[in-house]
C-alpha beads as a LAMMPS data file, in Angstrom:
LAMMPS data file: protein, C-alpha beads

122 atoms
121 bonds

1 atom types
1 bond types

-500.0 500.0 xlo xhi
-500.0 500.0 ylo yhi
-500.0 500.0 zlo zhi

Masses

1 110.0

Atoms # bond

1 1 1 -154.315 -433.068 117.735
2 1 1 -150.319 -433.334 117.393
3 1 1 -148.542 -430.646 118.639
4 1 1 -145.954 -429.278 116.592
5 1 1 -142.976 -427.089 117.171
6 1 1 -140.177 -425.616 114.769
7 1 1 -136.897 -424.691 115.454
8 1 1 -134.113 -422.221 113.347
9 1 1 -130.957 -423.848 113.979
10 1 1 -127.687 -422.697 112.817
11 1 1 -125.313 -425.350 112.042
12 1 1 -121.802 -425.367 113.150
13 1 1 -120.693 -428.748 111.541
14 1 1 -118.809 -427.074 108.903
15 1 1 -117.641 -423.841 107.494
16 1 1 -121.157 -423.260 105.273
17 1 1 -123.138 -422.497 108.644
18 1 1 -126.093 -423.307 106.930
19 1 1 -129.444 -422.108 108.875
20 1 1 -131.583 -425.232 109.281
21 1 1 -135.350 -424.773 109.306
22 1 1 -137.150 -428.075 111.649
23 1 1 -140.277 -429.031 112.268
24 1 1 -141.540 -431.509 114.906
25 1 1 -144.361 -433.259 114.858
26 1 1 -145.696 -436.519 115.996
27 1 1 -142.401 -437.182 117.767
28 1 1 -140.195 -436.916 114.183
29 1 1 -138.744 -434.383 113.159
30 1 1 -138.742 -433.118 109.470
31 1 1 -136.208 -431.203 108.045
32 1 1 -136.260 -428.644 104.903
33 1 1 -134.383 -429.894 101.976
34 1 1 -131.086 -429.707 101.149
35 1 1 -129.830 -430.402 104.740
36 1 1 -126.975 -432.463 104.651
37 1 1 -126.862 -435.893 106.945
38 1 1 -124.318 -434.468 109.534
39 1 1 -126.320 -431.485 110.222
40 1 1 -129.200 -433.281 110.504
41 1 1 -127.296 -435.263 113.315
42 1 1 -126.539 -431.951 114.999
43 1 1 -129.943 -431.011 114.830
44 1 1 -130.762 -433.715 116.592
45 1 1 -128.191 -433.591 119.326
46 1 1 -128.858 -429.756 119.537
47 1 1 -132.927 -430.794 120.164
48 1 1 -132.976 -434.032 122.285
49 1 1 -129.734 -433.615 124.140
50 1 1 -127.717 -430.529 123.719
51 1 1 -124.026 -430.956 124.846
52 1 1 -121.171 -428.541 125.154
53 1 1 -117.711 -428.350 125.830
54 1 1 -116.660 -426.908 129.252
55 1 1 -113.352 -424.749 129.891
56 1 1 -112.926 -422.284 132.957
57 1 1 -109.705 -422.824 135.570
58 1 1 -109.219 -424.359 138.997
59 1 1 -106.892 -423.003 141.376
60 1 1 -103.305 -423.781 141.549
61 1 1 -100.993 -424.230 144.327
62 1 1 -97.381 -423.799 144.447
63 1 1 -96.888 -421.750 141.408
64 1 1 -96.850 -417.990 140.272
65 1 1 -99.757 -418.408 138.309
66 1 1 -102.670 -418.374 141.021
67 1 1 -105.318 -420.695 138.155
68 1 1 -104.839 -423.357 135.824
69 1 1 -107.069 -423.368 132.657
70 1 1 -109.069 -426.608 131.999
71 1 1 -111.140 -427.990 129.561
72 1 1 -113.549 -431.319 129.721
73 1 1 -112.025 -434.430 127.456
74 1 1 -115.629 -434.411 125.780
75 1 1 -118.445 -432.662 125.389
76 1 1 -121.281 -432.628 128.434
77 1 1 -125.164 -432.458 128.754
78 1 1 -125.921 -428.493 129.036
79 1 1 -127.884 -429.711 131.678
80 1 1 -124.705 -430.337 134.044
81 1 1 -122.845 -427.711 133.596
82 1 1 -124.393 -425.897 136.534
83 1 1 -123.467 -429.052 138.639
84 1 1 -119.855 -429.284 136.775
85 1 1 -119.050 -426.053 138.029
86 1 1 -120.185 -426.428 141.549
87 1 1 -117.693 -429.557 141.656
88 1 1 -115.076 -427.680 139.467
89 1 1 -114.837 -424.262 141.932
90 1 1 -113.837 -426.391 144.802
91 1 1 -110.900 -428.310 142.698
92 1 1 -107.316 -427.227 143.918
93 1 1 -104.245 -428.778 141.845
94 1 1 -100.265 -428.456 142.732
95 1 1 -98.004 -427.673 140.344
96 1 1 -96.253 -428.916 138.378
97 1 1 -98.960 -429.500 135.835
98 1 1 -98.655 -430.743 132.310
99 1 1 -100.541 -429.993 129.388
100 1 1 -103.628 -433.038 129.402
101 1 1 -102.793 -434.177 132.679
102 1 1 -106.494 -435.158 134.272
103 1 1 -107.507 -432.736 136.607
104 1 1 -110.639 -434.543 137.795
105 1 1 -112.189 -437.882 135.995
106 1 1 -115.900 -438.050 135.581
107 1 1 -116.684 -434.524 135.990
108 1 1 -120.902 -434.576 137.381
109 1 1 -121.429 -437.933 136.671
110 1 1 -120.866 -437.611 133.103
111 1 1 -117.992 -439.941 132.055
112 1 1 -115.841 -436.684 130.927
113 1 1 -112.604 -435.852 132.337
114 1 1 -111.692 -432.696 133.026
115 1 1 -107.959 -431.735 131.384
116 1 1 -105.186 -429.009 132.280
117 1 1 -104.971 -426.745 128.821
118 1 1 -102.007 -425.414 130.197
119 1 1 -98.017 -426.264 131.278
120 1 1 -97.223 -424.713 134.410
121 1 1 -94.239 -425.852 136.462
122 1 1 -93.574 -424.679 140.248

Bonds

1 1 1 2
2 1 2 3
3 1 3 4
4 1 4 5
5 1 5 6
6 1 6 7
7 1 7 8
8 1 8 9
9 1 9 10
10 1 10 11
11 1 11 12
12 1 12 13
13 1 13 14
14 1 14 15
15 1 15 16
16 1 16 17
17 1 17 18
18 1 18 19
19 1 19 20
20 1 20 21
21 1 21 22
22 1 22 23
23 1 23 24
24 1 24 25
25 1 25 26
26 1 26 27
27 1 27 28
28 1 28 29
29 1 29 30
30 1 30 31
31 1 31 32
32 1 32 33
33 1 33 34
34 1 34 35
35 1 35 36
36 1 36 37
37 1 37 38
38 1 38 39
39 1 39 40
40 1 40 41
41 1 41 42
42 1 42 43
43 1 43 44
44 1 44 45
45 1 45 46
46 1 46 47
47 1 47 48
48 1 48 49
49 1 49 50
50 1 50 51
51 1 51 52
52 1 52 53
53 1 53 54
54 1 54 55
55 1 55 56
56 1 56 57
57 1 57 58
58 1 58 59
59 1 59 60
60 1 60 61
61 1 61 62
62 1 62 63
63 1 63 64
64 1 64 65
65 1 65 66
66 1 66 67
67 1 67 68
68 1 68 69
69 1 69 70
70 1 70 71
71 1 71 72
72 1 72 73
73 1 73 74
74 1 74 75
75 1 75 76
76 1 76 77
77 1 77 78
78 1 78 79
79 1 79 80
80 1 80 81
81 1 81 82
82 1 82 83
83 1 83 84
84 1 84 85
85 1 85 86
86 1 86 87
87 1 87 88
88 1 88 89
89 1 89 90
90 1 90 91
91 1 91 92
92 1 92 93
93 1 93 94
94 1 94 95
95 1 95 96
96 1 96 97
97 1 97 98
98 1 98 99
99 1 99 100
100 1 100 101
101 1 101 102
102 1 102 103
103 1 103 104
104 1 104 105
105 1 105 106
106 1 106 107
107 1 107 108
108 1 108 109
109 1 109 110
110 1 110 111
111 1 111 112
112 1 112 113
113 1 113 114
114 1 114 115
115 1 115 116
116 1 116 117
117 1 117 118
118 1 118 119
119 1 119 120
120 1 120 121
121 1 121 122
């Protein structure tokens, strides 16, 4: 017998927020009516491969300000962020720094820079 699962998702595609009701069996998943096409492609991220944007700060030499804020270029796999961190707490830039410079390219393997969200000169 197929198993099947369901899952109460809350899309955050657009303004509506509309609360998706999924089920999943035999591999598919089904969706209730009236979800549109793009939240169905959320839904499907969100299941199979949930991804998130990253921002948190690295430290910053030769300025006032002791930490730099940063955000990834992209969204990554939730399941890297642990790892993204771990290579992310031992990242030390010099100022000056502009706003988008590249901190760090390919942040855990994942093809995503990781950008300054900040101007800070020395």
């Amino acid at each position: 017998m197929a198993e099947t699962k369901e899952y109460k998702i809350l899309c955050i595609v657009c303004p509506l927020g509309c609360e998706m009701q999924i089920t999943q069996s035999d591999g598919e998943l089904h969706f209730a009516e009236g979800i549109c096409r793009r939240g169905q492609e959320y839904a499907r991220q969100e299941i199979y491969n949930p991804c998130r944007l990253l921002t948190t700060t690295v430290k910053i030499s030769s300025s006032e300000f002791g930490m730099l804020p940063v955000r990834t270029s992209g969204p990554i796999p939730k399941g890297k962020l642990d790892r993204a961190m771990q290579q992310i707490a031992e990242i030390c830039v010099a100022a000056p720094v502009e706003l988008g410079d590249v901190v760090c390219e390919d942040v855990a393997d994942t093809g995503v820079s990781l950008v300054a969200s900040r101007t800070i000169s020395c």
